[in-house]
N, C-alpha and C positions, 0 to 999 in steps of 0.2 A: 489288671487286665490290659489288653495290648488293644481291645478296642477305643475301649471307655477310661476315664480319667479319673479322677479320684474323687471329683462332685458327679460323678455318674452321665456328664456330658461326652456325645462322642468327640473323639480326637479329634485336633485337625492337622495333625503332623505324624509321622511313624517316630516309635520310641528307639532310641539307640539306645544300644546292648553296651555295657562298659567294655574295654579289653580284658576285665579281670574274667567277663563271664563268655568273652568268644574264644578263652583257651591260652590268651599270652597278655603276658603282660605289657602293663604300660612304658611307654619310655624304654623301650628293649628291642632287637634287634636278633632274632633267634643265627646263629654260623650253624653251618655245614659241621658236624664233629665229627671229628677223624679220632678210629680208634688208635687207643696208646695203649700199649699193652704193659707200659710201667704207671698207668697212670692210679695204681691203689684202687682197683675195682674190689667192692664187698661184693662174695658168689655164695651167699645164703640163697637158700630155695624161697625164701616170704618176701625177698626180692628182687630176684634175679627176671622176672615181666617185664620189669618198669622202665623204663625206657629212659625220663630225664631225670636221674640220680644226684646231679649238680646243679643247683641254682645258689641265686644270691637277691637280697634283697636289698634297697636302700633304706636309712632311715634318718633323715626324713629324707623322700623322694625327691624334693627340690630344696636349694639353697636361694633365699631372698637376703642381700645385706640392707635393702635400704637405702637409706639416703649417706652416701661416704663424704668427707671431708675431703678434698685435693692432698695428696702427698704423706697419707698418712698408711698404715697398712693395717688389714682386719682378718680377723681367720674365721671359719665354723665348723665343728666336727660334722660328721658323715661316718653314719654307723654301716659299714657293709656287712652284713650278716650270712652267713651258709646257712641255709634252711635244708640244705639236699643230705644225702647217705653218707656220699665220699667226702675225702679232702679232697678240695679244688683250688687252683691256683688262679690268680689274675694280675693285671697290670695294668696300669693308667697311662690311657695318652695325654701327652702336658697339652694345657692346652697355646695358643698364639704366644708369646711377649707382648704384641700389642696390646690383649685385654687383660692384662698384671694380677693376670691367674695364674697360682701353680697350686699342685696338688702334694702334699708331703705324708708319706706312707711307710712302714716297713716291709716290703716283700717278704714272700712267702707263701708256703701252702695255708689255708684256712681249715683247718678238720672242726666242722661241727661248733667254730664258734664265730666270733665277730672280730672284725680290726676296724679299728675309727683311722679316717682320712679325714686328713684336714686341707680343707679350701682356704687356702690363702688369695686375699687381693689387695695389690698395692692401687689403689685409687690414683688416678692419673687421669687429664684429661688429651685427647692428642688433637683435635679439630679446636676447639676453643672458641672460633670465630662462629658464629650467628647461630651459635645453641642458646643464648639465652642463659649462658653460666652452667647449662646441666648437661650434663652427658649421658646416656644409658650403656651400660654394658652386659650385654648376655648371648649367653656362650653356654652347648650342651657338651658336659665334659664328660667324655668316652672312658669305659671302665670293660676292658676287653675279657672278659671269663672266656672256659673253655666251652663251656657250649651258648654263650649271648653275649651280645653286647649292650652293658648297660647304658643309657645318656641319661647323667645327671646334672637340671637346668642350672645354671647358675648369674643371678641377676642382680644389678647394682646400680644405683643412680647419684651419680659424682657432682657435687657441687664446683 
């Protein structure tokens, strides 16, 4: 109930609605899609209503390394998955040099299955003076599809 709480007390805050259930996802960024007319439209009739045919999913949605070593370099897969009808293409904006991320991928169209990207970071500290030896680094790295933009977190804390 959106009054009462779940020891039967009334609230005393209004309950937020996840993004999964106000219609878009989290960590997304819906573009403007421009029709392509090479872009491998399926024109069956069971679904030719639907409107968003392409999506992608992350998995997992955010990247945590932890606590890194100075000078040493770490990777983690990142499963992008098509959950949508068509084949869809996408692309990764790299992110800075300064935060010694890069993202290593094979382009291409995705039809109906998954490609693993790999986050790599070279651990580097650039400030070094009055951190206290730690540094944090996080950076929301951009995964451009044809109809969203994904940002996937990616965070690290450099000894």
């Amino acid at each position: 109930s959106l009054v009462v709480n779940a020891t039967g007390q009334p609230r005393k805050e209004k309950v937020k609605l996840p993004a999964s259930l106000q219609g878009r996802k989290p960590n997304s960024i819906p573009n403007k899609k421009i029709e392509d007319p090479a872009a491998g439209r399926v024109n069956t009739s069971s679904i030719a209503t639907r409107q968003h045919l392409g999506s992608f999913h992350l998995i997992p949605p955010k990247v945590t390394f932890g606590v890194l070593r100075e000078g040493c370099t770490y990777t983690a897969a990142v499963i992008l998955k098509n959950v949508g009808v068509n084949f869809s293409r996408f692309r990764v904006k790299q992110p800075p040099r300064h935060t010694g991320l890069r993202v290593l991928y094979a382009p291409g169209p995705v039809a109906g299955l998954h490609v693993e990207l790999e986050v790599e970071i070279f651990a580097m500290v650039i400030g070094g003076e009055g951190t206290g030896g730690i540094e944090e680094i996080s950076h929301n790295i951009e995964i451009l599809t044809e109809t969203e933009t994904l940002l996937l977190p990616a965070r690290a804390n450099i000894l």
